[in-house]
C-alpha positions, 0 to 999 in steps of 0.5 A, a space after each residue: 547863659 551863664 550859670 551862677 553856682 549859688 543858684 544851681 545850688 539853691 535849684 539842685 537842693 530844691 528839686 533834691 527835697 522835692 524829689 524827697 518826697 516820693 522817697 518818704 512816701 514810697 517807703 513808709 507805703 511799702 512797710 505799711 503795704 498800703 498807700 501812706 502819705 507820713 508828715 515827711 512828706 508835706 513837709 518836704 514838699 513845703 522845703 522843696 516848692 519853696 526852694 523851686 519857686 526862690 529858683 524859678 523867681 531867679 531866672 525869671 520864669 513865670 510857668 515855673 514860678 506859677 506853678 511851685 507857688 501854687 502847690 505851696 498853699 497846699 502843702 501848707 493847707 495840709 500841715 495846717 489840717 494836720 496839726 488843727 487835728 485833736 490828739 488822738 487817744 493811744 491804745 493802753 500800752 498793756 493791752 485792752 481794758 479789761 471786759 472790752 471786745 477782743 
């Protein structure tokens, strides 16, 4: 078979951003020293699954393409319950109100 270099292009980026993901992940856990998953992370997975499933469409491979498009509608539910989410108020950048709990 034959391999176009733009569309190794498109599949080396893709899994290169998905890939990214464990990356982003792992690092803000290891500064937090606690599981974190941060923001990067859904939306490095959206940019990667999409880039996968364009690819797996191209070469015609439906357990690749069932598989990259399924995990789509959950990153894109996860961004969407991220930023449906109220603001949250910030503690005072001087320190606790006055007569608060220590």
């Amino acid at each position: 078979m034959e391999h176009d270099p733009m569309w190794l292009v498109i599949g080396f980026a893709g899994q290169a951003l998905f890939s990214m993901r464990f990356i982003v992940q792992w690092l803000k856990s290891e500064r937090e020293k606690k599981s974190i998953v941060p923001l990067a992370f859904w939306w490095f997975s959206l940019a990667g699954g999409a880039a996968l499933t364009v690819y797996a469409i191209h070469r015609a491979d439906p357990v690749f393409i069932v598989g990259q498009s399924l995990g789509l509608f959950i990153y894109l539910r996860n961004l969407w319950l991220i930023y449906k989410e109220p603001p949250q108020s910030e503690p005072p950048v001087d320190g606790p109100r006055p007569g608060a709990p220590a």
